[in-house]
N, C-alpha and C positions, 0 to 999 in steps of 0.2 A: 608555487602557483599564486595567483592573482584572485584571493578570497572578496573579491567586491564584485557583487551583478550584476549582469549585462545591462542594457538598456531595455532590451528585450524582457528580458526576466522581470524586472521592477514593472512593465509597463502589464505586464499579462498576469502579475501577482496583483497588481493595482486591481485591471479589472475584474479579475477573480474575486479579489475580496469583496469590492462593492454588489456586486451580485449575490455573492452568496451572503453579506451583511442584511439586505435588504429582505430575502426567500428564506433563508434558513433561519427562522424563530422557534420558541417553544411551543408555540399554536400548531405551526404544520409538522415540527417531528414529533407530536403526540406523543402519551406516556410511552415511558424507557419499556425497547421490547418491542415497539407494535409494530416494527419494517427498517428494511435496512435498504429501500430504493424509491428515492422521491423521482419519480419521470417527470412528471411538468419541471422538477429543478435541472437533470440531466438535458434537456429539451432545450432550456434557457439557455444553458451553459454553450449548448452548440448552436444555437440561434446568434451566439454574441461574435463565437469566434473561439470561444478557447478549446472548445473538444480538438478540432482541426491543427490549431498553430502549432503545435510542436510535432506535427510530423510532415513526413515528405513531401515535398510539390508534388513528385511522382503519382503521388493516392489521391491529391487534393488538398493537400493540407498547405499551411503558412511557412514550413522549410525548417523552423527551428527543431531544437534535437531535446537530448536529457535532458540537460542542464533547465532549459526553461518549461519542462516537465514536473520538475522536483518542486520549482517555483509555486508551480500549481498545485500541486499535492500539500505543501504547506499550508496555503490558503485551505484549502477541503480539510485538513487536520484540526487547524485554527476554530473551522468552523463545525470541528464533528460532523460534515456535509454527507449525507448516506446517499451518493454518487460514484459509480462504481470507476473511476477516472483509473484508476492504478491496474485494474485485470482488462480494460476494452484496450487502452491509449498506451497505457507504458509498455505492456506485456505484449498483449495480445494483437492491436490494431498496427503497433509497430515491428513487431514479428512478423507477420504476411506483408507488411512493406517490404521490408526487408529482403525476406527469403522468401517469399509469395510471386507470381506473376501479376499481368494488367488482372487477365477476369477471377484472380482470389481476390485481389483486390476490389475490384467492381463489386464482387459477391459480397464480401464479408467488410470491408473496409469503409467503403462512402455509406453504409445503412449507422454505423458508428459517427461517423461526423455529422451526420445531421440529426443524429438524439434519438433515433430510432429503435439501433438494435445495442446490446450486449456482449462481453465477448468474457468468458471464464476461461481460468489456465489453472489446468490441475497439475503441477510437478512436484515431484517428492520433495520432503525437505534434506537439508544437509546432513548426510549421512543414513538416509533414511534407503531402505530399497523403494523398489521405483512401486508404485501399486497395480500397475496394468501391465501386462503382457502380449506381444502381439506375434500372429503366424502370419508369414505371405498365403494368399490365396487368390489363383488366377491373377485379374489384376490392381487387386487389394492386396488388405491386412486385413483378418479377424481378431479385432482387440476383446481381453476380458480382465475385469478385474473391478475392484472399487478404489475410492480416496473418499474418505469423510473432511468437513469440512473447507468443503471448496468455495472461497468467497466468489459472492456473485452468483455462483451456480445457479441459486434460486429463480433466477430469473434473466438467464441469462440464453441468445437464440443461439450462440456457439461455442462450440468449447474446443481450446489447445489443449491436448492430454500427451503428457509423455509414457511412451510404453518400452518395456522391454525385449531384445531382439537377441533371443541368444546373449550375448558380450556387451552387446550395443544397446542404445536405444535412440530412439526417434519420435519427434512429436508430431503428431495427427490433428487434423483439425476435420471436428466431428459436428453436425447440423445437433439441433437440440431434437428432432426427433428419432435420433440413434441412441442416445443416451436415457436411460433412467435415470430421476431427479428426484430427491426427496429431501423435502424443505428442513432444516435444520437452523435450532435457535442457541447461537453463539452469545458470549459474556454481552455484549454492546447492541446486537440488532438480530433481529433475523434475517440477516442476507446472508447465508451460506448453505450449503448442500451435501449429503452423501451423492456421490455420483457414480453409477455402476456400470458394467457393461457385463453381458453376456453372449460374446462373437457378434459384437456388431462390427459392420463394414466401412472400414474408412480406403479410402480409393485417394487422399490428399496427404503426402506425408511433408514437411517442412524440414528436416530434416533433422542430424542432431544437435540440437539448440535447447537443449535442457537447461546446459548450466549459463548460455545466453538469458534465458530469460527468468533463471535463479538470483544471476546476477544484478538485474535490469529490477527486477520485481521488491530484493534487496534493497535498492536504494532508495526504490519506492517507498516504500516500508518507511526508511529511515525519514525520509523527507513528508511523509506525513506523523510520525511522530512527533519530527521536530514542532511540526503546526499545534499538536496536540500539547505537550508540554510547556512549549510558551508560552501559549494562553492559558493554560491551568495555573501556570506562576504568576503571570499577572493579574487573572482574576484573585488568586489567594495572597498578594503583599497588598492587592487594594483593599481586599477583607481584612486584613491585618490594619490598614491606617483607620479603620472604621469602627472594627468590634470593638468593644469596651470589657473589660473584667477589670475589680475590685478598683472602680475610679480609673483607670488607666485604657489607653489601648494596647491589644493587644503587642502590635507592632512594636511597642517600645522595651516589651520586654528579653533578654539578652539570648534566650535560649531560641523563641522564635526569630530575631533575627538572623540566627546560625544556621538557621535550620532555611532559612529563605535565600539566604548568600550560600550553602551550598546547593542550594537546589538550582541558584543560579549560574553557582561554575557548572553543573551537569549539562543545565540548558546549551550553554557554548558547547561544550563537550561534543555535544549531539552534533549541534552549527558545524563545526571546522571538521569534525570530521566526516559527515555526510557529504561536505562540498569538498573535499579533498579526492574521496572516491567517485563520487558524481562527476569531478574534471577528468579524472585519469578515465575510466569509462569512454566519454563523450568524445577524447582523442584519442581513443584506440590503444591506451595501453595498457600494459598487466596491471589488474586491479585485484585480483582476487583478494590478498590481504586485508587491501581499506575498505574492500567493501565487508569486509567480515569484522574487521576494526570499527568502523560505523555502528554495523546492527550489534556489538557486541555494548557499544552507549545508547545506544538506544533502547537496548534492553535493560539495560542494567540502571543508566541514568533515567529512562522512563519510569521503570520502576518507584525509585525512590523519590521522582520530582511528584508521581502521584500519589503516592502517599504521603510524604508534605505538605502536598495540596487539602488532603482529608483529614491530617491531622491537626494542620493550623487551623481549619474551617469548622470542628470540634462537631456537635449534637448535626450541626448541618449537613455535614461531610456525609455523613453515611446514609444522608435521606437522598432514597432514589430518586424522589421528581423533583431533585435540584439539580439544576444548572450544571454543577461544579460534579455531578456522578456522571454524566458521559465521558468527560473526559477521561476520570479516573475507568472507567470502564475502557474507552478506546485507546488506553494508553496501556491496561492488560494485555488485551487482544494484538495489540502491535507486538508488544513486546516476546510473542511467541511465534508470530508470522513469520514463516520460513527459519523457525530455530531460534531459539531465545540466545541468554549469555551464554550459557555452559557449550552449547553446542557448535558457537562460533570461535571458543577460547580451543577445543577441540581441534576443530579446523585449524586454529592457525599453530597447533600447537604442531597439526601433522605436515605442513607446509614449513613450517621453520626446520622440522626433522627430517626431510627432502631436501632441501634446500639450505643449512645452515648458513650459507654467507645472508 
């Protein structure tokens, strides 16, 4: 494949980033902890044009797909931006595109591009069983069950829940007032949720698209990591040309150099293989590996580019209302989203055993 981005993508990562350069300071995300959903910024974001551009003309959107999805999530990574861009736009707004009609879409779709509403996606992770359960009744499903941890949930006016059906399962899409919410505070913000049901009615099933939007959510994942660790590298080799210990900077010395040049093959690491499963995706073909290859560096080189980050940054690193602690925080919290390393090495360990050629 043809690892150089589109014109599209360059141009909506552009205005991504200025936007969120300009809103996202440390004056409006207040101390570490206090929210994980800035609305006036989600607001801007689709007053500009980019909530919309990467989905279907069909719903309203500018026609672009992944590819220039990921683009954007890198920027929001970059910028630690607490915008729920990845469970309304990748997952959720482009799931009812998709497999949705005109009025899911009118319903649930256009309150999304113009910064209004929310959309959370509760599905198992890999390998996990499913957390909900669901019976036909009349002409519903009586869904019950819980998922702790649902980003967005917090505040979020709908939710895609996958339940199971017997053998099967199928994902529902449920109004916020069916669902109980309860606010829960993860490593980096409070934007996530226990989410329960006890036989509430969903009457909209999308069908089964679990590991659709496993997969879709996956690369998400992976392309706001990317965001997240690049900039943790470059703000920490710029720390490096500047700290001083005993007369010297620190930069010059041989160990932290090592320790920056591999943090910096990780960062590529991340690069080539997020966009290698991001293209196979976005043309429709068997990705399940790379995208499991992706989040399997993303976990693992997230990992250790943050803590490089906190190591070379020394007494600073580990003070929470600096700068350089989101990152390392939202590069935690990525790093587990939908299955850390072990459980993607797992996966592919059971696919190469099906599958040996």
């Amino acid at each position: 494949m043809d690892f150089t981005l589109t014109e599209a993508q360059q141009d909506l990562a552009s205005l991504t980033r200025r936007i969120l350069t300009d809103k996202v300071t440390p004056d409006v995300l207040g101390p570490h902890g206090s929210g994980g959903f800035d609305a006036p910024l989600w607001t801007a974001l689709a007053q500009a044009g980019v909530v919309d551009a990467a989905l279907p003309q069909s719903v309203g959107g500018g026609g672009f797909g992944l590819l220039e999805q990921c683009s954007v999530l890198a920027e929001i990574g970059r910028a630690v931006a607490p915008v729920p861009y990845l469970t309304s736009v990748v997952m959720g707004a482009a799931a009812i595109a998709q497999f949705g009609d005109g009025q899911l879409a009118e319903r649930w779709v256009v309150p999304v591009l113009r910064g209004d509403h929310v959309l959370a996606v509760a599905v198992a992770d890999y390998g996990v069983p499913c957390g909900f359960t669901a019976e036909a009744d009349g002409d519903g499903w009586r869904l019950t069950g819980a998922q702790t941890a649902v980003a967005s949930g917090a505040f979020a006016h709908g939710f895609l829940i996958e339940a199971a059906i017997g053998g099967d399962r199928q994902v529902f899409l449920l109004d916020r007032d069916a669902v109980t919410v309860s606010s829960q505070r993860t490593v980096d913000h409070a934007d996530a949720a226990l989410v329960e049901l006890t036989g509430a009615k969903a009457t909209v099933s999308l069908g089964d698209i679990g590991e659709w939007l496993r997969l879709r959510g996956t690369i998400g994942v992976c392309a706001q990591q990317l965001g997240v660790v690049e900039r943790a590298l470059e703000l920490t080799a710029a720390y490096a040309g500047e700290r001083k210990q005993f007369g010297h900077l620190i930069g010059s010395f041989q160990a932290v150099r090592q320790r920056l040049a591999d943090a910096y093959l990780d960062v590529e690491a991340v690069r080539l293989t997020l966009w290698q499963a991001a293209w196979r995706l976005s043309e429709g073909l068997q990705a399940t590996e790379e995208v499991a290859t992706a989040k399997f560096w993303a976990a693992e080189a997230g990992h250790r580019v943050a803590h490089t980050a906190v190591h070379i940054h020394g007494g600073v690193g580990i003070d929470v209302d600096h700068t350089l602690h989101r990152y390392f925080v939202a590069a935690k919290r990525l790093e587990f989203t939908l299955g850390g390393a072990t459980a993607q090495l797992r996966g592919l360990g059971d696919l190469l055993a099906a599958d040996p050629a």
